[in-house]
C-alpha positions in Angstrom: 2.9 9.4 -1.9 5.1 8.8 1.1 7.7 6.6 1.1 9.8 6.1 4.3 11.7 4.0 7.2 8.8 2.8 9.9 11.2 4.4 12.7 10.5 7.9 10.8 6.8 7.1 11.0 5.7 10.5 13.3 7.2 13.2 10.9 4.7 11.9 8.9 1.5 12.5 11.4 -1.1 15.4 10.9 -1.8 14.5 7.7 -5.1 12.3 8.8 -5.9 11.3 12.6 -6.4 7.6 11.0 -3.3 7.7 9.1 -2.2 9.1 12.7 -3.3 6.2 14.7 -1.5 3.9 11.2 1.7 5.2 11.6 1.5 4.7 15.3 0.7 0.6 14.7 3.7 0.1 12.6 5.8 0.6 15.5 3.8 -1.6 17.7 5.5 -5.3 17.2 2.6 -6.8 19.2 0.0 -5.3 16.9 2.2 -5.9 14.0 2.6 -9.9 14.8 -1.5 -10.1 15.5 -2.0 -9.3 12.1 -3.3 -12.3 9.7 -4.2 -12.6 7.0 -8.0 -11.6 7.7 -8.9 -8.1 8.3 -8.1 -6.6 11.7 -10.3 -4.0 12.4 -8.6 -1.2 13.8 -12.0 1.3 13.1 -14.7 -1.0 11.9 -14.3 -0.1 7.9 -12.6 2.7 8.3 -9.2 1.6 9.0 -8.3 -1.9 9.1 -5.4 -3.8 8.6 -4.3 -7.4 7.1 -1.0 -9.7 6.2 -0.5 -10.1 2.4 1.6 -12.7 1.6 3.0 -13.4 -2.3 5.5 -14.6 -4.0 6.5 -11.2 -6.4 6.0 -11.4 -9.8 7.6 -11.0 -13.6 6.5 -6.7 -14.6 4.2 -7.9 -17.4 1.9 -9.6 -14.7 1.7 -6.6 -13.0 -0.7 -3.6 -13.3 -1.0 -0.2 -11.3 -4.6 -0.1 -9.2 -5.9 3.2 -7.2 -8.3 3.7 -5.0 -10.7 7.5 -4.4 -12.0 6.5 -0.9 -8.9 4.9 0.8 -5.2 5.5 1.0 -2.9 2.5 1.6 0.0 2.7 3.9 1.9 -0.5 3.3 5.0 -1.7 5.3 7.1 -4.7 4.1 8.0 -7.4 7.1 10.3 -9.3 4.9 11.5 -10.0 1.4 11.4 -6.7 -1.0 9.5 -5.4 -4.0 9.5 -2.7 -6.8 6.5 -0.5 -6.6 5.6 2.2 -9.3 3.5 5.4 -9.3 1.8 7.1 -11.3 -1.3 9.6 -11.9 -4.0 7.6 -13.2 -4.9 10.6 -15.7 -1.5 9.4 -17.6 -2.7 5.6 -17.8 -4.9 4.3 -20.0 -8.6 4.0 -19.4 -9.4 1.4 -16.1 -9.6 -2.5 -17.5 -11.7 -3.1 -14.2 -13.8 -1.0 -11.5 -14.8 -2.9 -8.7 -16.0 -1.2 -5.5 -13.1 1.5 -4.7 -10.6 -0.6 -6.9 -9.4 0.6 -10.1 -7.4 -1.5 -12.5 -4.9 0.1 -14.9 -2.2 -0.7 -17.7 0.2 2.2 -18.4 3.8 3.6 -18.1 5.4 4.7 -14.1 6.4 7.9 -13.0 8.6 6.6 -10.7 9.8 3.8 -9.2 11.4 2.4 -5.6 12.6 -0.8 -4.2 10.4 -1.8 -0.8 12.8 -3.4 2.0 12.2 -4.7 5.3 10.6 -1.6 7.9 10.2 0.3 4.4 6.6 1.8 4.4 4.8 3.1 1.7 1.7 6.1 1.8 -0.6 6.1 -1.3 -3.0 7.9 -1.2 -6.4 8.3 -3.5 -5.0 9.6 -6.7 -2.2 8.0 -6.5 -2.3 4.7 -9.2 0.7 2.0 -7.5 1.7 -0.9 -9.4 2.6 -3.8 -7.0 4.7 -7.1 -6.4 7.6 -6.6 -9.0 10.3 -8.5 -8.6 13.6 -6.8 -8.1 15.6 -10.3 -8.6 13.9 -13.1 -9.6 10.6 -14.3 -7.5 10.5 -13.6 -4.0 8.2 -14.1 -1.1 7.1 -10.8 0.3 4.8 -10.3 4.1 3.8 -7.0 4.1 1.1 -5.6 6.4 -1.2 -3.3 4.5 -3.2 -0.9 6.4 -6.3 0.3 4.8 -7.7 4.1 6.0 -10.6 5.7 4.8 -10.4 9.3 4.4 -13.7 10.2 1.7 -16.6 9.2 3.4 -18.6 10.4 0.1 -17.7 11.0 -3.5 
């Protein structure tokens, strides 16, 4: 997990050239307003990006979700959220497996507050639990960038 300021995006690069080439978009306002809310493809299926817009959410809506192919670097535009990690061997057993989505209900590791040109690295492994609200409901725009980096299981 990587959790950081979008203007401290290259310390970050060497990790993955597609996380590279991520990292280097979040700085790029005109790529950063192009993206909608349907997928902008970036590498064809290998890294794409989209808008997610939502309105965050009481903590006992929420669950954590991981991923084994992709990692998610996801930077919040406006608005803020509380995110929570933690390793899905701690959780218990996934309510729901749907293509490289996992579903979980458990207790967090840790915890951290998403604000404006915040980004957030998670990375397969690494179970997040999204959209909680910090204050009350809030409208969050975050652009999510989605990078594979397991071709194969």
């Amino acid at each position: 997990m990587i959790i950081a300021k979008k203007e401290h995006a290259n310390c970050y690069k060497g990790i993955h050239p597609r996380l590279d080439k991520a990292l280097e978009l979040i700085n790029d306002e005109a790529f950063i307003a192009s993206v909608g809310e349907e997928r902008k493809c970036i590498e064809g299926d290998a890294l794409y990006a989209f808008r997610n817009e939502f309105m965050t959410v009481p903590y006992e809506e929420t669950f954590f979700e991981s991923h084994r192919k992709y990692l998610d670097l996801q930077m919040v535009i406006s608005g803020q959220e509380r995110c929570e990690i933690a390793d899905p061997a701690g959780l218990e057993e996934p309510f729901e497996q749907k293509g490289d989505f996992w579903g979980y209900h458990g207790n967090p590791e840790q915890s951290v507050i998403l604000r404006p040109d915040n980004f957030m690295v998670v990375f397969p492994g690494d179970a997040h639990r999204l959209k909680i609200s910090v204050n009350g409901p809030e409208a969050v725009v975050k652009i999510v960038f989605k990078i594979l980096v397991y071709e194969e299981e």
